[in-house]
N, C-alpha and C positions, 0 to 999 in steps of 0.2 A: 504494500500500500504506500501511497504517495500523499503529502498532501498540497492541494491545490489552491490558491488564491486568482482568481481574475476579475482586473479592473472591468472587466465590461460587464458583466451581470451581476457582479458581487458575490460569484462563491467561493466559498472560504470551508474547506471542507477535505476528507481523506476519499479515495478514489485507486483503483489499481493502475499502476505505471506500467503504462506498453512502449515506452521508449521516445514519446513522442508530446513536448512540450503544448498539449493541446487542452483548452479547458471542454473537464467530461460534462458539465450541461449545454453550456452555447457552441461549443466546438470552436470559440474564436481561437488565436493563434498571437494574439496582440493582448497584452497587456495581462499576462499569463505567469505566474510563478510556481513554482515547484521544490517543495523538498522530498529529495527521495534518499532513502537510505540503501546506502553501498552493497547491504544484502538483497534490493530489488534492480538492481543493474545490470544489465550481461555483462559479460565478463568483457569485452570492450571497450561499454564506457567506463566501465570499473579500472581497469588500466591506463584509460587517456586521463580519466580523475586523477590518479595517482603520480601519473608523468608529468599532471600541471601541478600537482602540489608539490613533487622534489626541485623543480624549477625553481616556482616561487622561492623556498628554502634555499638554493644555491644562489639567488638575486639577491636574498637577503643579508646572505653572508658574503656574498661578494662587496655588497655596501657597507658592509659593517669594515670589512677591511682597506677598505680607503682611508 
């Protein structure tokens, strides 16, 4: 389960993640948020997540050492 927020109808609610940042009442695609936890990801996004968060962490450190 995911949960959804979208600005255009106002739902604010949990919903199943099929991979695809859509809201599940009005189906809009704008104004669309989403928390989904790392154990409802494919294994995919679950790796490009992980690839942007050691990033992050190595920009960090890179700034810290200037």
């Amino acid at each position: 389960m995911a949960r959804f927020q979208c600005a255009i109808c106002s739902y604010d609610g949990h919903a199943a993640w099929a991979g695809e940042l859509v809201c599940p009442r009005c189906g809009s695609t704008i104004g669309v948020r989403a928390a989904v936890g790392i154990e409802e990801m494919t294994e995919r996004e679950a790796d490009a997540f992980e690839a942007a968060a050691d990033q992050l962490a190595k920009e960090a450190d890179d700034e810290e050492g200037e």
